[in-house]
C-alpha positions in Angstrom: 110.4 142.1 120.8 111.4 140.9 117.2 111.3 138.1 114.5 114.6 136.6 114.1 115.3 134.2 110.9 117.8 131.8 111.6 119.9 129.9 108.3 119.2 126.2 109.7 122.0 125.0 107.0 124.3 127.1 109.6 122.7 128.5 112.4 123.6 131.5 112.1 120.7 134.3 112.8 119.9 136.1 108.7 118.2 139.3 110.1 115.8 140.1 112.6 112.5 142.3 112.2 110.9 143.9 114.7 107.1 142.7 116.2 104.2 144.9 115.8 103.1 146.3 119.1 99.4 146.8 120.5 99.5 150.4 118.4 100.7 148.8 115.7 98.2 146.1 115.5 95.1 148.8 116.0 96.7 150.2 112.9 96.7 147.5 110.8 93.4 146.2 111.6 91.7 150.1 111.1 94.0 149.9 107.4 92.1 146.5 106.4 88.6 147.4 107.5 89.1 150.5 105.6 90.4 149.2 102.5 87.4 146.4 102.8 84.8 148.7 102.1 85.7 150.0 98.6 87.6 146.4 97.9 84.3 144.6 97.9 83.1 147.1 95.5 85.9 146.6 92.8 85.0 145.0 89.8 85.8 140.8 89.1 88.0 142.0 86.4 90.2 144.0 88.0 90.9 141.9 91.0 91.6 139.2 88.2 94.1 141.7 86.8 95.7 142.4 89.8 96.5 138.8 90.4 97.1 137.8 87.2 99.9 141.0 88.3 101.3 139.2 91.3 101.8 136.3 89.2 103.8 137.7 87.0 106.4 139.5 89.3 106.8 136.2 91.2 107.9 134.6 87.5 110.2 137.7 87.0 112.0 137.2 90.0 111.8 133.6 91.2 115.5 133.2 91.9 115.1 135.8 94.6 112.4 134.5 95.9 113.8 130.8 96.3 116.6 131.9 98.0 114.7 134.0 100.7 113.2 130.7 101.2 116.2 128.8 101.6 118.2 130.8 103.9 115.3 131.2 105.8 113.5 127.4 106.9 116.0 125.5 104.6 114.3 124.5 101.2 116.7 123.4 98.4 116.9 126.2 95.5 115.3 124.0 93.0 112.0 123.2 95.6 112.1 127.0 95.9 112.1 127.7 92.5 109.1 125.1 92.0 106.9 126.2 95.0 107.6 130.1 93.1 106.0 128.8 90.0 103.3 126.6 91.6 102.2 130.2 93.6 102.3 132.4 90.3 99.9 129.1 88.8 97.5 129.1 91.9 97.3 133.5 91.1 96.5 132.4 87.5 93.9 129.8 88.4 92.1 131.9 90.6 91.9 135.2 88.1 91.6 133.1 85.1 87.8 131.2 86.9 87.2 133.5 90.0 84.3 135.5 88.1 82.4 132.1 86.7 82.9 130.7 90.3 81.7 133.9 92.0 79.0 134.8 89.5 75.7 134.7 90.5 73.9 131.6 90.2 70.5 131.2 89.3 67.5 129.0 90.4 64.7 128.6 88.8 61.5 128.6 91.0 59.0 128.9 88.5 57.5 132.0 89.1 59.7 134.8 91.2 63.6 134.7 90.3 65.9 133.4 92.5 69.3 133.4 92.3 72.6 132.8 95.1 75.2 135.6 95.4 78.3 135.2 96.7 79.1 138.1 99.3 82.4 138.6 100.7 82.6 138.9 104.5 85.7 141.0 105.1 88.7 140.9 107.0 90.1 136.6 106.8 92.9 136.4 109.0 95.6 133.4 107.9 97.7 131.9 110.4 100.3 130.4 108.3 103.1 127.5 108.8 107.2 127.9 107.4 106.8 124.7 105.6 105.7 126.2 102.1 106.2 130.0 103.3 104.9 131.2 99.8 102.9 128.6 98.5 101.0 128.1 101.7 100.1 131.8 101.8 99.3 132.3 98.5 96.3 129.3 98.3 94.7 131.3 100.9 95.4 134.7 99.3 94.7 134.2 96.0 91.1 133.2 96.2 90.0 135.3 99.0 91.3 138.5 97.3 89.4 137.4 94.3 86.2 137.1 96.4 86.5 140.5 97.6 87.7 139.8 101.2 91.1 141.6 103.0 94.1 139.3 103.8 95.9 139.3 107.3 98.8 137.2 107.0 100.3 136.1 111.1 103.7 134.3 109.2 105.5 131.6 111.1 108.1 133.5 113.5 110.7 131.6 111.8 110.4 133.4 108.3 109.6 136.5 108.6 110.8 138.0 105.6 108.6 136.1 103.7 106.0 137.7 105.2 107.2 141.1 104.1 108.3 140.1 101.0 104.7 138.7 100.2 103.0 141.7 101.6 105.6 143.9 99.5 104.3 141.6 96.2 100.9 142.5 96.6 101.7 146.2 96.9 103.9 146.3 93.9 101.2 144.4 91.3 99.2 147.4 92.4 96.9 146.1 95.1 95.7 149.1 96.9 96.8 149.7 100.4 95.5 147.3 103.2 94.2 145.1 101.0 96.8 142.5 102.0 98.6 142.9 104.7 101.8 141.1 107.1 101.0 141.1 110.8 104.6 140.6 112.0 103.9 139.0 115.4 104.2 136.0 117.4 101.8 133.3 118.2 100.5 134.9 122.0 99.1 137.3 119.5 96.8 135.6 117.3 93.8 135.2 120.1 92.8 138.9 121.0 93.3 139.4 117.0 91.0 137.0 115.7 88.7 138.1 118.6 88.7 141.7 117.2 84.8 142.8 115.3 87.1 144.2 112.6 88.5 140.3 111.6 86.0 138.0 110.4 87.0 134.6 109.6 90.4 132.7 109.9 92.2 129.8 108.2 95.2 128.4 110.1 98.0 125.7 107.9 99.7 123.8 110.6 99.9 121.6 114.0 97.0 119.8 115.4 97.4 121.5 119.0 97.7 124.8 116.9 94.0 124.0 115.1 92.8 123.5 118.2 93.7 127.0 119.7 92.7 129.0 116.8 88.9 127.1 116.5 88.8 127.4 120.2 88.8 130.9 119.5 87.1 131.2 116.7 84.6 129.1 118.2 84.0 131.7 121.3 83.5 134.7 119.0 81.0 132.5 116.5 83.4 132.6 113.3 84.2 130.7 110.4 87.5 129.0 110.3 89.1 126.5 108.1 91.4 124.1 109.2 94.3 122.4 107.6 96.6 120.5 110.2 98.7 117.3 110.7 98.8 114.6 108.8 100.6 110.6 108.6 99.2 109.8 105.0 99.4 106.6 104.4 101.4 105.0 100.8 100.0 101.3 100.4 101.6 99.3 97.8 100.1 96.0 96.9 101.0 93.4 95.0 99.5 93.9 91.2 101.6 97.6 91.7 104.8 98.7 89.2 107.1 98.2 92.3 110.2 100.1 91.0 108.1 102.7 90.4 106.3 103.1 93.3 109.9 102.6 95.5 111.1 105.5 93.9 108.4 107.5 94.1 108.3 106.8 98.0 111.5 108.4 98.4 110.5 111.2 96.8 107.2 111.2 98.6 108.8 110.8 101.9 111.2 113.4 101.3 109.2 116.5 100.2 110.6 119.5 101.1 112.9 117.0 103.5 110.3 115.4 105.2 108.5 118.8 106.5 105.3 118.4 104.8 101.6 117.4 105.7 101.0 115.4 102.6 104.2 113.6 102.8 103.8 109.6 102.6 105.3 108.6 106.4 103.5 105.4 106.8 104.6 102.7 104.5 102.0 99.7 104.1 103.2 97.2 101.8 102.1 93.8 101.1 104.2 90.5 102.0 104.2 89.1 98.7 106.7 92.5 97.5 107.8 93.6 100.8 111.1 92.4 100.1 111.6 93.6 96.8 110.0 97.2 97.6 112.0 97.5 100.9 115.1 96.9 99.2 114.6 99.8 96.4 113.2 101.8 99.0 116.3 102.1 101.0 118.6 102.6 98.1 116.7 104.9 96.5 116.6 106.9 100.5 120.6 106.3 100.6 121.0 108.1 97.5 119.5 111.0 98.2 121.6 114.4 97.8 121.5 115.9 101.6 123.2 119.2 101.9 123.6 123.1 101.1 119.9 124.3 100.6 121.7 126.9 98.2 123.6 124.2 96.6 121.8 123.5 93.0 122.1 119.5 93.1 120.8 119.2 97.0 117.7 117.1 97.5 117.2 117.0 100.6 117.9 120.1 103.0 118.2 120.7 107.0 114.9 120.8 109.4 113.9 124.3 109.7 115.1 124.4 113.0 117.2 122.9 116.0 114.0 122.0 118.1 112.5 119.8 115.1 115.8 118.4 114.2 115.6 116.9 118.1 112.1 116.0 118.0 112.8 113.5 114.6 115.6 112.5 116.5 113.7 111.5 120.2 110.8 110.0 117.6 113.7 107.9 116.0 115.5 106.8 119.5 112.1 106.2 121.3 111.2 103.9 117.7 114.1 102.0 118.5 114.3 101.7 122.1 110.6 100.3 121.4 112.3 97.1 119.3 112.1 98.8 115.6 114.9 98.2 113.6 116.7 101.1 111.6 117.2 100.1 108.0 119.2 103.2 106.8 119.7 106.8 108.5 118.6 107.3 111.8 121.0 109.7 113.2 121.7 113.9 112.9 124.2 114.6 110.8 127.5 116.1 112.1 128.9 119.8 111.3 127.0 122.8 111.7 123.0 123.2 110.6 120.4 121.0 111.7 120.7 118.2 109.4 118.5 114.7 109.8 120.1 111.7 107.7 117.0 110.2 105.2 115.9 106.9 107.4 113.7 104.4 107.0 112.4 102.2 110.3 110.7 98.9 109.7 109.1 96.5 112.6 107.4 99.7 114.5 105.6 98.3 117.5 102.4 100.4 118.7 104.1 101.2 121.6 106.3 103.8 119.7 105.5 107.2 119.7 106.0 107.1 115.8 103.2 104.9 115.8 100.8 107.4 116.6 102.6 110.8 116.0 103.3 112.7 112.9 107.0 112.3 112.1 108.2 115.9 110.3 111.7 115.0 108.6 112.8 112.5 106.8 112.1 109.4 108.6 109.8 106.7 106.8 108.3 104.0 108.9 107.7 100.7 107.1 105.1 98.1 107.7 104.4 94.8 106.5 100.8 93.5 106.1 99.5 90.1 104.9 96.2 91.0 102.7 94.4 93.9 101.6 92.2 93.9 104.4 94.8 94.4 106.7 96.4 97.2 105.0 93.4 99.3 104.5 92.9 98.9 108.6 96.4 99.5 109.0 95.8 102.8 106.7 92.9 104.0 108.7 94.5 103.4 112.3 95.9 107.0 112.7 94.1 110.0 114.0 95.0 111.7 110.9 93.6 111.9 107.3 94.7 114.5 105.3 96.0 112.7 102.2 96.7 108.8 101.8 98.2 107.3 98.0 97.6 103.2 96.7 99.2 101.5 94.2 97.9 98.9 92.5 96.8 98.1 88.8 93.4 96.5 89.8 90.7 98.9 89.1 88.8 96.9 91.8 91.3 97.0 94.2 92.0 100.9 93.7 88.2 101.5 94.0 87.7 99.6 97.2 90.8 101.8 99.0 89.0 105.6 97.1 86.2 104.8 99.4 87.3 103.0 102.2 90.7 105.2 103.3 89.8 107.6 105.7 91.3 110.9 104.0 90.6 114.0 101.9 92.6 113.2 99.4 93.4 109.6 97.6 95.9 109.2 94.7 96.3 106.0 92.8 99.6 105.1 91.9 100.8 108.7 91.8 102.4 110.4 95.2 99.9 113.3 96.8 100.4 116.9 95.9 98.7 119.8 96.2 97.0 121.4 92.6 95.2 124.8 92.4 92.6 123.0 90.4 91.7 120.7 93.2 90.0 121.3 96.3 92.6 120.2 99.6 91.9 119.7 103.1 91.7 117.0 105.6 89.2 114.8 107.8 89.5 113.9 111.3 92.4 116.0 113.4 93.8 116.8 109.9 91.5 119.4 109.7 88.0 120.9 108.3 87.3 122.8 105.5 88.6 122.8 101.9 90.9 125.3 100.0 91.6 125.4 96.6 89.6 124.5 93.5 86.3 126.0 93.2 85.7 125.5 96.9 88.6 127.5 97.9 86.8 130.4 96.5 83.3 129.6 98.6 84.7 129.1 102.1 85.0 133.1 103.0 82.4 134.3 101.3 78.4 134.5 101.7 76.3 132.6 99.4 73.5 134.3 99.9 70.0 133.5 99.0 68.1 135.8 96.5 64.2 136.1 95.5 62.4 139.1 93.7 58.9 138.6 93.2 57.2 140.8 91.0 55.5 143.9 93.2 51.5 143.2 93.0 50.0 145.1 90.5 48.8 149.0 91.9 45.0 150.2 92.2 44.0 152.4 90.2 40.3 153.0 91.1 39.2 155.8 91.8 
């Protein structure tokens, strides 16, 4: 069996890499619980070192790194180039405040000292998505490593030699061996492995159905997982917002990494007194968009990582319209080889859609009109999801009443959602449990563990 990368600009296969076997598996897991015992040991410092390591060979050769990512799930050179230097920041975060974060913390009891250690458990196995196939991997590495825990990375199928070319990053900034390590192998896979006494936690970026699996799992053999799944974040605009600004921001938030993110903006909730005006800039702003060659340095928006998405947008879009919703630009594949999905935007979406209720992953926007605030907070909230959720408005009052009332991990005020290593991520509801990045990133794995020394009473000395 093998791992085959397939150029979804062409469709032609890039390389293929073979899967480990049952041997090969037993191999890799022995190598990590090994290299756990005297990991856990080494010195803050020096795991801050090594990262701050990592960091800097991803700077040093970023170009080569973008274009793995491009011939391999489709990302445009320049989001490549950016998603290199966001990883290399996330590496610097994490060495630069890992040892204040991970210190131990004291508590004063007024009498025997007490203080909470933070404990690493061991082997964290990360089921990762092709979506950000460096950055993704990294927010999970990068923190755990610092904590003193051992990465397994299970890559997406579809980019497999980002797996090894992370694995091989690790290696060269000096990390000794097993400490990281690729598990080339497919989904069927991930069950018995996260079942193994050797693996001890797991986090898993991706589907819902996916979440489900792995914390069925995880559930069965009583270990920690973190969650980060789907999401349909809301972008509400209301009337008091900058609406040029927040129309050309929504192309841009609908279209990141062309449309195959879970922080995206998909659900459009806009006001009736500007509906007009920010529909119209919406849609040019979508028209113009620069679809093409991922390798191409001017391309915005590149192909779907691969055929079967390309068809799901596409039965999503036809189902949207056979349902009554009218197509305001886009909604078609685009012709010639690759598995391109013209930028659309779909306004009137009845319930009865599938849209309505599913997560949309390409670049499809689906645009509602409400007529007060009240409705478009309910309208926000009316999703299974809540993973990330952005409001635009210039009325403090207004912008406070949506912080607290959307239903979401995340809420950005006139500003499009994005990921930051300085800020803890994660979801509610079926987007997930659990938080990376930020100082929580570092506290999810590890075990903060309660400490109290009393003095030893004093010893008799009669005689």
């Amino acid at each position: 069996m093998s791992l085959t990368a397939l150029n979804p600009a062409t469709g032609v296969v890039v390389q293929s890499y073979p899967s480990l076997d049952a041997v090969g598996i037993e191999q890799k897991l022995a190598r990590s619980a090994e290299a756990f015992r005297t990991w856990r040991d080494v010195p803050l410092a020096e795991r801050a070192q090594l990262l701050k390591s990592a960091a800097s060979l991803l700077r040093k050769d970023v170009q080569r790194h973008a274009q793995l990512m491009a011939v391999e799930m489709g990302k445009p050179l320049s989001a490549g180039r950016a998603e290199v230097e966001k990883s290399a920041r996330a590496l610097d975060y994490c060495a630069d405040t890992g040892a204040a974060a991970l210190a131990d913390r004291p508590v004063d009891l007024g009498g025997p000292r007490a203080f909470v250690t933070h404990l690493p458990l061991g082997a964290v196995l990360a089921v990762m998505p092709w979506n950000f196939p460096y950055w993704q991997v990294i927010r999970f590495a990068a923190p755990n490593l610092m904590a003193g825990n051992v990465g397994l990375l299970k890559h997406a199928s579809n980019v497999p030699g980002c797996g090894y070319a992370l694995e091989q990053l690790f290696r060269d900034a000096g990390f000794p061996e097993g400490v990281f390590q690729n598990l080339p192998v497919g989904s069927h896979a991930v069950a018995a492995i996260l079942r193994d006494s050797r693996v001890a936690a797991v986090t898993l970026t991706g589907s819902t159905p996916a979440g489900i699996s792995v914390a069925s799992t995880a559930g069965e053999v009583l270990k920690k997982c973190v969650l980060e799944l789907g999401g349909s974040d809301p972008f509400i605009v209301l009337p008091s917002a900058d609406i040029p600004l927040a129309a050309r921001t929504a192309a841009i938030a609908r279209t990141i990494n062309s449309g195959q993110s879970c922080i995206a903006a998909k659900r459009f909730i806009v006001h009736a007194d500007v509906y007009a005006e920010f529909a119209d800039l919406f849609v040019r702003h979508m028209q113009a968009l620069k679809v093409g060659n991922p390798l191409a340095q001017d391309t915005e928006v590149g192909p779907l990582a691969t055929a079967a998405i390309r068809d799901e947008v596409e039965a999503q879009v036809e189902d949207a319209r056979s349902h009554g919703a009218r197509v305001l630009c886009g909604g078609h594949r685009l012709p010639g080889p690759g598995f391109f999905y013209a930028p659309t935007v779909l306004a009137d979406l009845p319930q009865s859609a599938r849209a309505y209720r599913e997560e949309v992953f390409g670049p499809v926007a689906l645009l509602h009109r409400v007529e007060s605030t009240d409705a478009a907070l309910q309208l926000a909230n009316d999703s299974e999801f809540g993973l990330g959720s952005s409001v635009w408005t210039r009325d403090e009052a207004e912008a406070a009443r949506f912080v607290r009332g959307l239903e979401a991990g995340m809420t950005f005020v006139n500003a499009l959602v994005a990921s930051d290593p300085r800020l803890p991520f994660g979801g509610v509801k079926t987007s997930g449990h659990g938080r990376e990045l930020g100082t929580d990133g570092f506290y999810e794995f590890v075990n903060r563990k309660t400490v109290v020394v009393s003095a030893p009473p004093p010893t008799d000395r009669t005689e």
